[in-house]
C-alpha positions, 0 to 999 in steps of 0.5 A: 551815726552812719554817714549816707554816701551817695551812689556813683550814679548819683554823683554823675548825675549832680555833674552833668546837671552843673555843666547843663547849668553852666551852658546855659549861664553862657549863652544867655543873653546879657544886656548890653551896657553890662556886656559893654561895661569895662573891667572895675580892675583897670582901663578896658584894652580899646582905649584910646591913645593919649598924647602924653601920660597923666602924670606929665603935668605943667608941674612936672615938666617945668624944670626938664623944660628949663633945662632943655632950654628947647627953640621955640616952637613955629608960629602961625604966620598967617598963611592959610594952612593946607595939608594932611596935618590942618587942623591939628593941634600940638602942645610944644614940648619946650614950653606947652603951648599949643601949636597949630602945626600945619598953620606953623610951618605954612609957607615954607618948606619943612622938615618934620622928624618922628622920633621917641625917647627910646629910639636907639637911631633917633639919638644919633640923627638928632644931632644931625637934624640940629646941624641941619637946621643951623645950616639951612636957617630960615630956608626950611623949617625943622620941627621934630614931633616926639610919638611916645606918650612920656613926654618927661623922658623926651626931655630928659633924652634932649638934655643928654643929647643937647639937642634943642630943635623946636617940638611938640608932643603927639604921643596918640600918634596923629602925625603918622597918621595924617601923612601915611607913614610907616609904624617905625622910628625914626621917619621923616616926611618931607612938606612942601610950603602948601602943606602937601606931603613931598616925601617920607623917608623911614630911615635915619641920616647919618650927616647933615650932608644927607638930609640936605641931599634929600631936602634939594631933591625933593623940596627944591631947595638947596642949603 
């Protein structure tokens, strides 16, 4: 049996009539919750940030915390909260409660600190941020506010830096937010005891003489 090829044209023609078809699979309309539908492989890319990975469950981090052995975090004093960081809610990262912050650090000054577990100048200013707050006592209020989603390393970076200031979790990045700080590490915004934003500071302090410079210039209080 003889095999039939097609012609030449033939063949061009069966080529342009796919990419006709291909056209017009492309450009035709599709419904909406199909076009809206995210990949069945994975997460669609616009998803919204977390706090903290799923994975960090009470469970967890139960022993990172018992060995951190972090401060407790600030209470709510019952002052009325003000503020760009009013009415949000934090877990403590030293024991998982839920701290209300703005209303924590109410009527008094503070020193809130960004920080992540990766941020080669956070491990040497955290130090410096404990000395601190030895030496400023109850004057100030120092809370440091991990902006990375994996809390398990948070903890496990403050047992190797014996570091055990109070802080909660804010890995979707609310507290940036809220205050207009810039998208680096570490920073440190200043509040005054109404709740208002004194100052941020992108940049790491190398001593506890530093920061206590900058909480008399900008927050009146000398420590």
């Amino acid at each position: 049996m003889t095999q039939v090829h097609p012609s030449s044209a033939g063949r061009w023609s069966l080529a342009a009539l796919v990419v006709v078809i291909a056209l017009i699979v492309a450009i035709w309309p599709r419904d909406n919750d199909e076009a809206q539908a995210p990949s069945a492989t994975g997460p669609a890319s616009s998803a919204a940030p977390v706090d903290r990975r799923a994975q960090d469950t009470p469970e967890a981090l139960a022993p990172l915390r018992e060995a951190a052995a972090l401060d407790s975090c600030p209470a709510a004093t019952g002052t009325p909260a003000a503020g760009p960081l009013a009415g949000l809610t934090f877990e403590c990262v030293g024991d998982g409660s839920t701290v209300d912050l703005a209303s924590a650090l109410a009527g008094k000054p503070a020193v809130v600190n960004l920080w992540a577990w990766w941020c080669g100048p956070c491990a040497e200013e955290l130090p410096v941020l404990e000395e601190f707050a030895e030496r400023a006592g109850s004057a100030v209020n120092v809370v440091t506010v991990h902006a990375d989603p994996n809390e398990a390393n948070a903890l496990d970076k403050l047992i190797e830096y014996d570091v055990r200031l109070p802080g909660v979790q804010d890995g979707s990045g609310r507290v940036p937010a809220a205050t207009s700080a810039p998208a680096v590490l570490p920073v440190t915004i200043l509040l005054r005891a109404d709740g208002s934003v004194a100052k941020v500071l992108p940049q790491p302090f190398r001593s506890a003489d530093e920061v206590a410079a900058v909480v008399d210039e900008y927050l009146g209080v000398a420590v």
